[in-house]
C-alpha positions in Angstrom: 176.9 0.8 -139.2 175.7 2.4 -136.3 175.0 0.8 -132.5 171.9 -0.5 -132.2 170.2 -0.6 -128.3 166.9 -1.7 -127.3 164.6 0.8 -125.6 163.5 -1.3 -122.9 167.3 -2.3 -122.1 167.9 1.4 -122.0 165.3 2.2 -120.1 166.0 -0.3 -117.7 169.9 0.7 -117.3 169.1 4.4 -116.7 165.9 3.1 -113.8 169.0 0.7 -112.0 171.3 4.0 -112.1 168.7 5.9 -110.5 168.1 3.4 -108.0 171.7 2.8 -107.4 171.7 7.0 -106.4 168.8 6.8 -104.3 167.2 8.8 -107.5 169.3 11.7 -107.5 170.7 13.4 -110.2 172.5 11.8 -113.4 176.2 13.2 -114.2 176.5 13.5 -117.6 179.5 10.2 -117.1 176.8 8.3 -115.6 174.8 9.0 -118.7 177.4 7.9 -120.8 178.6 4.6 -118.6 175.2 3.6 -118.9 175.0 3.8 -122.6 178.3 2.5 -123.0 177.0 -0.9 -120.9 173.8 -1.5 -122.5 174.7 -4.2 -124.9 174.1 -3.4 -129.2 172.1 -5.6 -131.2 173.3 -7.1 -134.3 171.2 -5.7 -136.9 171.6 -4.4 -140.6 169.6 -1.2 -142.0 166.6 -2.8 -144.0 167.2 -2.2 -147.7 164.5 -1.9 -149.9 163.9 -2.7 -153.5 161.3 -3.9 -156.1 160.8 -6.3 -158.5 161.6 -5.2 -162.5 159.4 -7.2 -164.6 162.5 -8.1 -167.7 160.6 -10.9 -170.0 157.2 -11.1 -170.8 154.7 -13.5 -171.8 152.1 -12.2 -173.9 149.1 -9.8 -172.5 146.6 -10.3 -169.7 143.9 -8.0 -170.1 146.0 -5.4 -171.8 149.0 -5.3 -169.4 152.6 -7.5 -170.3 152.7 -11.0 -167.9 156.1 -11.0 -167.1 157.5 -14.5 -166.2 161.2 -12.8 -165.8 162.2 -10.9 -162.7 165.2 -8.7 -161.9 166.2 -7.5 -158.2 166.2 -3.5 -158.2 169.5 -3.9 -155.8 171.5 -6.2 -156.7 170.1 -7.0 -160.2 169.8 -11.0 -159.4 167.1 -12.8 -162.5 164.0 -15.0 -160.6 161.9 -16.5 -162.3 158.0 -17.2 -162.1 154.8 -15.6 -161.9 154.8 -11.8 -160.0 152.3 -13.5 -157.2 155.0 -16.5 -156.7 158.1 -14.2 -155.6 158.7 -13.6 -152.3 158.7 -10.7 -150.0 162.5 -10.7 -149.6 165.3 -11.2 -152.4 166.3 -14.4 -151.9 170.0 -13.1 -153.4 170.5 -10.1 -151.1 167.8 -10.1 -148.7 166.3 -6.6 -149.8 162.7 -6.3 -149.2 160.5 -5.6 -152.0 157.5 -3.1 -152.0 156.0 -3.9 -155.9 156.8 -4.2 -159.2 157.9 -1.9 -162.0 157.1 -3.1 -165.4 159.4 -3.1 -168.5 157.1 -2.3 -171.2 
């Protein structure tokens, strides 16, 4: 996974370096002490996934009612009404943008 920094930290490092030579010129080592400082954040790339409708329960004005849902990442079975799932997986923590239907 790559380093995460916060722009504002950054931002702030690099002004105190500037300030600390009277705002002169940046070596290229000062760049990189500066990075090297500001402290990563411990964060995971978002993964996103969607909601595969697996069982259905008859027809609502033409279109399956699935009651059965599968995670598109990590294939985890919920089950309940499309409008009752959550946002997130609650298995692996992908965010879900929809549905895709199993007809």
């Amino acid at each position: 996974m790559d380093d995460l920094i916060p722009r504002a930290a950054a931002i702030a490092a690099f002004d105190d370096e500037r300030v600390e030579r009277n705002y002169g010129d940046v070596s290229p080592e000062s760049v990189i002490r500066v990075i090297e400082s500001i402290p990563a954040v411990d964060a995971e790339p978002v993964v996103l996934g969607h909601w595969i409708g697996i069982e259905y329960d008859g027809y609502a004005d033409g279109n399956p009612v699935y009651d059965v849902w599968e995670c598109s990442e990590c294939g985890e079975e919920h089950r309940g009404e499309y409008d009752t799932l959550s946002n997130y997986c609650p298995n692996c923590g992908a965010k879900m943008s929809g549905t895709e239907g199993n007809e």
